[in-house]
N, C-alpha and C positions, 0 to 999 in steps of 0.2 A: 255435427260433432262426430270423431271418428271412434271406434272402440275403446283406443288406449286413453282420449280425454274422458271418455265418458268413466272407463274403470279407476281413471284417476281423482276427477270427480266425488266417484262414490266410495273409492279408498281415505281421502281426504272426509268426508261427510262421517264415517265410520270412526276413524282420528280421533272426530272430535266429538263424537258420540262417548266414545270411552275415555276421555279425559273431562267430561263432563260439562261439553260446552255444547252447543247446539247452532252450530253454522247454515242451517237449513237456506233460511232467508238469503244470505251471504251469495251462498251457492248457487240457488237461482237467481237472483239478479245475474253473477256473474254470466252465466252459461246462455247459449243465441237463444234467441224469445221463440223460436220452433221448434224448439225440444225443452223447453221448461214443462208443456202440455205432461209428455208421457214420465218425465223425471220428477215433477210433484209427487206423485203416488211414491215413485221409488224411496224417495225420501222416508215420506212420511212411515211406508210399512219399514225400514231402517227404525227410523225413531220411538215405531211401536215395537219392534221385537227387541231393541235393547231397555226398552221399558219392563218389560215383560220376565225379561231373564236375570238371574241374579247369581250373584257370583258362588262358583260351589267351592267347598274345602272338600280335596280329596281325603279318605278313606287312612285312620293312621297303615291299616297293614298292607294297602297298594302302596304307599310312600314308602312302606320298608323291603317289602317286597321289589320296588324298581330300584332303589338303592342297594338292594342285595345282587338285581341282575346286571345294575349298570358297575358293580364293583367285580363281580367277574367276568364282565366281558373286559374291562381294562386290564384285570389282570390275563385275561387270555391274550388280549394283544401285545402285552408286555413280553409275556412269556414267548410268546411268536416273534415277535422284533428280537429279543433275547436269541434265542436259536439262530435267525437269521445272521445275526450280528455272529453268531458261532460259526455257522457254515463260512460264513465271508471271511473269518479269520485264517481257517484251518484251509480253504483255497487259496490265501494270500502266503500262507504257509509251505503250502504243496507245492504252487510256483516259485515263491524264492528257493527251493529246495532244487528243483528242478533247473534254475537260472545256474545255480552254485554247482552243480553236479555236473552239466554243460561248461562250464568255465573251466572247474579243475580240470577233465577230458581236455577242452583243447591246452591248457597248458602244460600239462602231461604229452601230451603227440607234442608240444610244440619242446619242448624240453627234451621230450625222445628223439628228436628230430636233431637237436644242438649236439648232442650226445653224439650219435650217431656219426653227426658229420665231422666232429673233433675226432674223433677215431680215425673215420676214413683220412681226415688231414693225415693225420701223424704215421698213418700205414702208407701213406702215397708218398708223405718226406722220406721216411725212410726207406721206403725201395727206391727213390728216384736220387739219392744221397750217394756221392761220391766216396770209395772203400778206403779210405787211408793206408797212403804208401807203407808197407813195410820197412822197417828199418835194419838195420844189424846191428847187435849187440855188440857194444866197448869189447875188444876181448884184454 
């Protein structure tokens, strides 16, 4: 029998110890006739120590006391997630800010850029614009 059958075994034998049934016999038929030998005993001291022990009611002021610790540690962890969730917003924050200050930039160059070039258009038409003949006036 390897480790894992044997702890499974004596998980299962445990089971039914505390559910108040007593598979003892069960178990060893079930298990190779080579190791019934040293698993007998194992049984049996199982059988006697939950004979033996009896169920305890904790203490009212350690049930109020872990109920006082386990309510502030959740609220320590709330308040931690809380925060966290705060920093994650105010960096989602910082970047969109940064995305949007990056955009207006290039479309500001790009619009100085448009600007610019309608000028030069208009300065290059008109130097490169033929001067209209003079006329003479009707006399």
């Amino acid at each position: 029998m390897t480790d894992e059958e044997l702890i499974e075994l004596l998980n299962t034998h445990a089971d039914s110890l505390t559910q108040e049934a007593d598979l003892t016999e069960e178990l060893l038929t079930a298990a190779p006739e080579a190791e019934r030998g040293p698993l007998k005993p194992l049984l049996a001291l199982a059988r006697r120590v939950k004979a033996i022990l009896l169920p305890v009611e904790p203490r009212r002021d350690f049930v109020a006391e872990l109920k006082g610790e386990l309510r502030a540690q959740l609220r320590e962890a709330a308040a931690q997630q809380e925060e966290r969730k705060r920093k994650a917003i105010w960096i989602a924050a910082g970047l969109g800010g940064l995305v949007y200050f990056i955009g207006l930039a290039v479309v500001s160059v790009r619009l100085s850029l448009a600007m610019l070039s309608f000028i030069a258009g208009l300065l290059g038409w008109r130097l490169t614009r033929r001067p209209l003949p003079k006329t003479r006036a009707a006399n």
